[in-house]
C-alpha positions in Angstrom: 171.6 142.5 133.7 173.0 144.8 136.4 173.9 147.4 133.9 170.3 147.5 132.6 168.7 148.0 135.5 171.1 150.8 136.2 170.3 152.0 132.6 166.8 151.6 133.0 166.5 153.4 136.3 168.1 156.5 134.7 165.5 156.9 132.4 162.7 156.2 134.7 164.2 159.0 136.8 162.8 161.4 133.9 160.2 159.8 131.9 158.3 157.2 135.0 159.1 160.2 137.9 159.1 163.7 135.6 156.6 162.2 132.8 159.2 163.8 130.4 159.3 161.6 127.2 163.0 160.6 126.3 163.8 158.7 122.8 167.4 159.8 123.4 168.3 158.0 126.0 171.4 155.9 124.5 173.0 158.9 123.7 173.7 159.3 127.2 175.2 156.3 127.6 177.4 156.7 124.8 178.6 160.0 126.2 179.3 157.9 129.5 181.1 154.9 127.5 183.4 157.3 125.7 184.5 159.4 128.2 185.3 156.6 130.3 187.6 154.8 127.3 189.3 157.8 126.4 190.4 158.4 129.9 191.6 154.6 130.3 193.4 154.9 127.1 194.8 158.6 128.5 195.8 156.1 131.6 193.4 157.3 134.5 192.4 154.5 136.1 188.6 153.1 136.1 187.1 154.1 138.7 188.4 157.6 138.6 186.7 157.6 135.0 183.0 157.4 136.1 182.6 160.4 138.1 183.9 162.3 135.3 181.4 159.8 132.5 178.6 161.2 135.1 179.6 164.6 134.9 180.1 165.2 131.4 176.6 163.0 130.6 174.9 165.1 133.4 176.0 168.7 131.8 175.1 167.8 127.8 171.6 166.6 129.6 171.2 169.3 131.1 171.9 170.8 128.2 169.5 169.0 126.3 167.0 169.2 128.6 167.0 172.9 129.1 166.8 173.1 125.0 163.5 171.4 125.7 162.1 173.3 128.4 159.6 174.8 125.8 158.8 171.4 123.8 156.2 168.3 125.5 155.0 165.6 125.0 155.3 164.5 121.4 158.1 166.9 120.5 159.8 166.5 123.8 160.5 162.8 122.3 161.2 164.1 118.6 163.4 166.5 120.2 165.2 164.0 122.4 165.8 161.1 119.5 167.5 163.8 117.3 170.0 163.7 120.0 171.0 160.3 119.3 171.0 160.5 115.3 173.4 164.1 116.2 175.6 161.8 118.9 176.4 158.6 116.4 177.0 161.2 113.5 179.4 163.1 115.5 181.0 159.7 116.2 181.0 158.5 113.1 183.0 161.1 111.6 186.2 161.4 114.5 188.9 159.3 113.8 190.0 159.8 117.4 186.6 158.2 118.7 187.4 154.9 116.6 184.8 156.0 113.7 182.6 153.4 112.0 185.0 150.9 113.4 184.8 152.0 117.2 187.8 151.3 120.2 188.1 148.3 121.3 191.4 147.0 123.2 191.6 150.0 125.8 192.6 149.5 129.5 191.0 147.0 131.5 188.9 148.1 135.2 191.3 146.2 136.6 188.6 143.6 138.2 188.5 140.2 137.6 184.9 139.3 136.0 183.2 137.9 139.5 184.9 141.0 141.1 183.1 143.2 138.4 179.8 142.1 138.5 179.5 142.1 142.3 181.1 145.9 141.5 177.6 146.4 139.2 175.9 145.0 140.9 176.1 147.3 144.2 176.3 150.2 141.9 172.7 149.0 140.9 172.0 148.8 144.1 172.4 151.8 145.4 171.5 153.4 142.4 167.9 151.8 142.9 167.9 153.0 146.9 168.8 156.5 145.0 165.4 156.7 142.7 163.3 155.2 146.3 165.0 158.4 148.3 164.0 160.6 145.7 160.8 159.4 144.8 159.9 159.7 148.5 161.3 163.1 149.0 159.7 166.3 148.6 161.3 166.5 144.7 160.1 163.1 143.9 156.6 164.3 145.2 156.7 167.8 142.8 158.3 165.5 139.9 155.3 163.3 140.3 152.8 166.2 140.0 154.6 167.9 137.1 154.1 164.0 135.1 150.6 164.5 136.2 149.5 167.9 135.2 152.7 170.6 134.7 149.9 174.0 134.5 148.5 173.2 138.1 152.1 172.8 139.4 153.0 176.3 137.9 150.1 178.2 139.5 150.9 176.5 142.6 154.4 178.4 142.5 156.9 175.4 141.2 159.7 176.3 139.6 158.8 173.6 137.0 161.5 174.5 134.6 164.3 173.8 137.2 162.6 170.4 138.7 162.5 169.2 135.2 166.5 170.4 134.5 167.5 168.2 137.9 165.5 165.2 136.3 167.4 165.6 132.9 170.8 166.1 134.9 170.3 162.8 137.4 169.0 160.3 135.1 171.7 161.7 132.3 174.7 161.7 134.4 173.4 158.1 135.7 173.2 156.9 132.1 176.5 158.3 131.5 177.7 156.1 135.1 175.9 152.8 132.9 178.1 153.8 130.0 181.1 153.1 131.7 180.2 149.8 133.0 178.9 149.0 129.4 182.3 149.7 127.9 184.4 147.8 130.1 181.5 144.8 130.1 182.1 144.6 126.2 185.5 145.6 126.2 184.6 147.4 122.7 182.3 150.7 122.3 181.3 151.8 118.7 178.2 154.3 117.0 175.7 151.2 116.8 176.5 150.4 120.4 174.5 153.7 121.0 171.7 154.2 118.5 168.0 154.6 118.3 167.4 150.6 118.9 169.3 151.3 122.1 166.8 154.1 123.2 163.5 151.7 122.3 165.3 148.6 124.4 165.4 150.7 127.4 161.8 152.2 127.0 160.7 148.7 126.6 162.3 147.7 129.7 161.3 150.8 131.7 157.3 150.5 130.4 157.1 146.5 130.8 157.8 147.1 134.1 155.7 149.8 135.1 156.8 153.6 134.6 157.4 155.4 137.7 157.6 151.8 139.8 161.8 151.3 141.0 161.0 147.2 141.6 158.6 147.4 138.3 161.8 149.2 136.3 164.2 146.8 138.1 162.3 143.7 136.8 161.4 145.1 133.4 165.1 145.5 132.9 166.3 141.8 134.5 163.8 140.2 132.5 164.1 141.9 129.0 168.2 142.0 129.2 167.8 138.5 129.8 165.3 137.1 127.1 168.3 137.9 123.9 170.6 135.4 125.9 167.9 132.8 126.7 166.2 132.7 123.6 168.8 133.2 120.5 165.5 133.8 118.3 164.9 137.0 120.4 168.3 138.4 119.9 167.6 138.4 116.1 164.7 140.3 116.3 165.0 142.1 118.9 163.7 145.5 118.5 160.5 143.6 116.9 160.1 142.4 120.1 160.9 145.0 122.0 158.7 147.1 119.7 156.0 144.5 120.0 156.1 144.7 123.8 156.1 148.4 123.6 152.4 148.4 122.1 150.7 145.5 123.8 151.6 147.5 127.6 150.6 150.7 126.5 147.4 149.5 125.1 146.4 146.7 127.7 148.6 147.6 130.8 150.0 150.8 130.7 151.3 150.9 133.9 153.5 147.7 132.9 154.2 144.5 135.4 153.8 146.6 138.0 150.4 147.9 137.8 149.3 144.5 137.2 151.0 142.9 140.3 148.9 146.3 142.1 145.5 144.9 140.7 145.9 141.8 142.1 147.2 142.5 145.0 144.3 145.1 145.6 141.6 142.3 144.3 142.5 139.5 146.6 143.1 141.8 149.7 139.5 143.5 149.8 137.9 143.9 152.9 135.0 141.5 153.9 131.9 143.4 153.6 130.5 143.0 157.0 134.0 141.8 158.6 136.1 143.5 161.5 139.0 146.2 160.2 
C-alpha cells in the first residue's frame, strides 16, 4: 500500500499538478526496479541503489518529457504509453535483464519485513510532505496554471517548457524511487511487472482520489491497492475494474474522492443567511 501511494504521488506530480497526461507511467517504475536489482546483484547495497533508480528514471523522463514538449493533451498520452510498449520490448529481448522470464533471487535490502515497511512507509511519507511543499510553492502555483490554461502562462513570461521538464524529472525519478521498493517487496521483477495495465492501475488510483489533491491521491492509492487483496474476485479482473472506475469519476466526479468530500464539506458549512460571521 505504501508503495502505491508513493507510486501514485509521482504521477500526480505531473498529470494532477502539471495537467500533463501520462499513460507511461510504469515504465518509470520499471527503470527504477531494474536499476535497483542489477546494482544488488553487482553487490551495492540497497539503499545505495535508490538514489541511483531516481536518477537514471529522472534523466530518461526528462528525456521523455522534453520529446513531448511539442505534443498535448491526447498525443501527450499516445506519446507517453509508447514508452511503456518501447520499455517491456527492450526488456524482453536482453538476456542480461532476465527476458520473458525476469530476475528473481537477487540480494535482499537487508530489512526484516516489519523493518521494511515502516522503511516505506516513511519514504511515503515524506514523499507526500514533498508534493504539499511544492504544491504550495511558487512552482506548484505556475504548475497549477500551466494544467489550467498553458497560452495565458506563456504570455505572462513562464518558461512553460522548463516547469513542465522539472514535472516530468520529479514524478519520474520518484517512480523510479517506487521501483526499487517494488522489487525488493516482490523479490522478483519481470516485463509484465511493468506494462500498460500498470500505467491504467495508477491512473485509476490517482483520478478516484481526486487529481491534483495529495490526501485525495493518498487515499485513492490505499484503497485501490487494497481492494485485489480484500476481494480475490477484484484481483481477477482487475483492470475491468480499474477501467470501470476510470469512466464512472470522469463522467460523474471528475475531481475523484476528493472533490466530493469538498462538496460536502462546502454544503453543510454555509453561512446562515442572516447569522453573525
Amino acid at each position: 500500500m505504501a508503495i502505491s501511494v508513493l507510486f501514485a504521488l509521482s504521477l500526480n506530480l505531473i498529470t494532477g499538478f502539471c495537467g500533463q497526461i501520462s499513460l507511461g507511467h510504469s515504465a518509470f517504475l520499471g527503470i527504477g526496479a531494474y536499476t535497483s536489482v542489477m546494482l544488488c546483484n553487482a553487490g551495492v547495497p540497497f539503499l545505495l541503489t535508490l538514489p541511483v533508480a531516481m536518477l537514471l528514471a529522472g534523466v530518461v523522463g526528462a528525456i521523455v518529457g522534453l520529446a513531448s514538449l511539442r505534443v498535448r493533451h491526447d498525443f501527450l498520452a499516445i506519446t507517453t504509453m509508447g514508452v511503456v510498449f518501447l520499455f517491456v520490448g527492450i526488456v524482453r529481448q536482453q538476456d542480461w535483464l532476465g527476458g520473458e522470464m525476469g530476475l528473481s533471487g537477487f540480494p535482499s535490502s537487508g530489512f526484516s519485513k516489519p523493518e521494511f515497511m515502516v522503511f516505506a512507509v516513511v519514504l511515503a511519507a515524506l514523499v507526500a510532505a514533498f508534493c504539499l511543499y511544492i504544491k504550495k510553492s511558487w512552482m506548484g502555483r505556475v504548475f497549477n496554471g500551466i494544467a489550467e490554461d498553458e497560452d495565458t502562462m506563456r504570455v505572462l513570461s513562464i518558461d512553460v517548457p522548463r516547469y513542465k521538464l522539472a514535472a516530468f524529472a520529479m514524478g519520474t525519478a520518484l517512480a523510479g524511487l517506487s521501483g526499487g521498493l517494488y522489487a525488493q517487496h516482490f523479490n522478483y521483477i519481470g516485463p509484465d511487472s511493468f506494462g500498460f495495465i500498470e500505467s491504467v492501475t495508477v491512473l485509476s488510483m490517482v483520478v478516484f482520489g481526486g487529481i491534483g489533491s495529495v490526501p485525495g491521491v493518498i487515499f485513492g492509492a490505499a484503497v485501490l491497492s487494497a481492494l485485489p487483496a480484500w476481494f480475490q474476485v477484484i484481483g481477477d479482473y482487475k483492470l475491468l475494474v480499474y477501467g470501470g472506475l476510470l469512466f464512472l469519476m470522469m463522467r460523474f466526479s471528475p475531481n475523484g474522492v476528493a472533490g466530493i468530500v469538498r462538496a460536502v464539506w462546502r454544503r453543510f458549512n454555509k453561512p446562515v443567511a442572516g447569522g453573525t460571521a
